[in-house]
N, C-alpha and C positions, 0 to 999 in steps of 0.2 A: 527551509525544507518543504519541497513541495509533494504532498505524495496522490497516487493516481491508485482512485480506489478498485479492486476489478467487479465483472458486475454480478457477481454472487451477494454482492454490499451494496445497500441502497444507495440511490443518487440521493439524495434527502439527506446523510450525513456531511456531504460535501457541506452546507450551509453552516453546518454546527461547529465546523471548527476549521473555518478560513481564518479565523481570528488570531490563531495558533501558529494555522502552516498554510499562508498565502499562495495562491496561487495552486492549488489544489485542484483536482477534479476527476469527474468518474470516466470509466471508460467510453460510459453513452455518449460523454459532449465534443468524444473526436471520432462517434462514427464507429467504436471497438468492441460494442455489444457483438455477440454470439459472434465471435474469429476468433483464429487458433492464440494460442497464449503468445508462440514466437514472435509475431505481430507486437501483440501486446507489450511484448519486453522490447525489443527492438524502439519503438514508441518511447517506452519510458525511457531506455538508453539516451536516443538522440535528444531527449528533450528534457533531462534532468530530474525525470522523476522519480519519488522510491513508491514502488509497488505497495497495497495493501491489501490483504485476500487470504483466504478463509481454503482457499483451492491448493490441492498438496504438489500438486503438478507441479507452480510453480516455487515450493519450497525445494522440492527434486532439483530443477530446475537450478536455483540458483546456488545448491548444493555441486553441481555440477560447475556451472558454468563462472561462478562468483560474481562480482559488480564490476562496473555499472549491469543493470540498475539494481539498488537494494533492493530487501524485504521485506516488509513487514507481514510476519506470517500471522493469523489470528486463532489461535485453536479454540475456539469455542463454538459452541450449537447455536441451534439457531435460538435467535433474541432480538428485542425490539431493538430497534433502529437506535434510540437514544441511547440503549448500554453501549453500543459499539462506538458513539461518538463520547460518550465518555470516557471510556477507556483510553480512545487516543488520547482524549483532552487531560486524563487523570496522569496519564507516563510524558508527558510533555518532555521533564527534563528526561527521562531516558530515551527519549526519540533523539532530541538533539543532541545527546551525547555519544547512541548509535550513527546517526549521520555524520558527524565530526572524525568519526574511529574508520582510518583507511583500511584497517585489517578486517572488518568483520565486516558480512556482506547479508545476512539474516540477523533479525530480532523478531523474535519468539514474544509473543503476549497470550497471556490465558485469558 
């Protein structure tokens, strides 16, 4: 599972948990800072990745439109950088069992 963090979420979690979900990275390292979100999906679309973002837009969004690509929505305030890569690191097996699941195209983490 590879997910594409957007850039509301530090680039500095990508290192925390490549470990996890290779192949990983933020939107800054393909050039996707400050552009519209459609880009951004379109991007993760073609290239396998599931979304991860704190932005409602694209929960709307993929409420709408469904997957590819998923979502990982993150409804929490703002907090350091480490809780957020824990929390991926702490749902690991629920990531990969959202990822696996052809039906559901959103997972909701608090």
């Amino acid at each position: 599972m590879k997910l594409l963090l957007d850039e509301n979420l530090s680039d500095r979690i990508v290192s925390q948990i490549l470990d996890l979900f290779p192949g990983s990275s933020h939107v800054k390292a393909h050039g996707l800072a400050h552009t519209d979100d459609l880009l951004i999906w379109s991007f993760a679309q073609e290239h396998g990745y599931t979304i991860v973002s704190k932005d409602a837009d694209f929960h709307q969004r993929s409420l709408v439109f469904g997957h590819p690509p998923k979502l990982v929505f993150l409804r929490i305030g703002n907090c350091p950088t480490s809780r957020i890569a824990e929390l991926l690191r702490s749902h690991y097996a629920m990531l990969s069992t959202f990822d696996s699941d052809a039906n559901t195209s959103i997972l909701v983490l608090p």
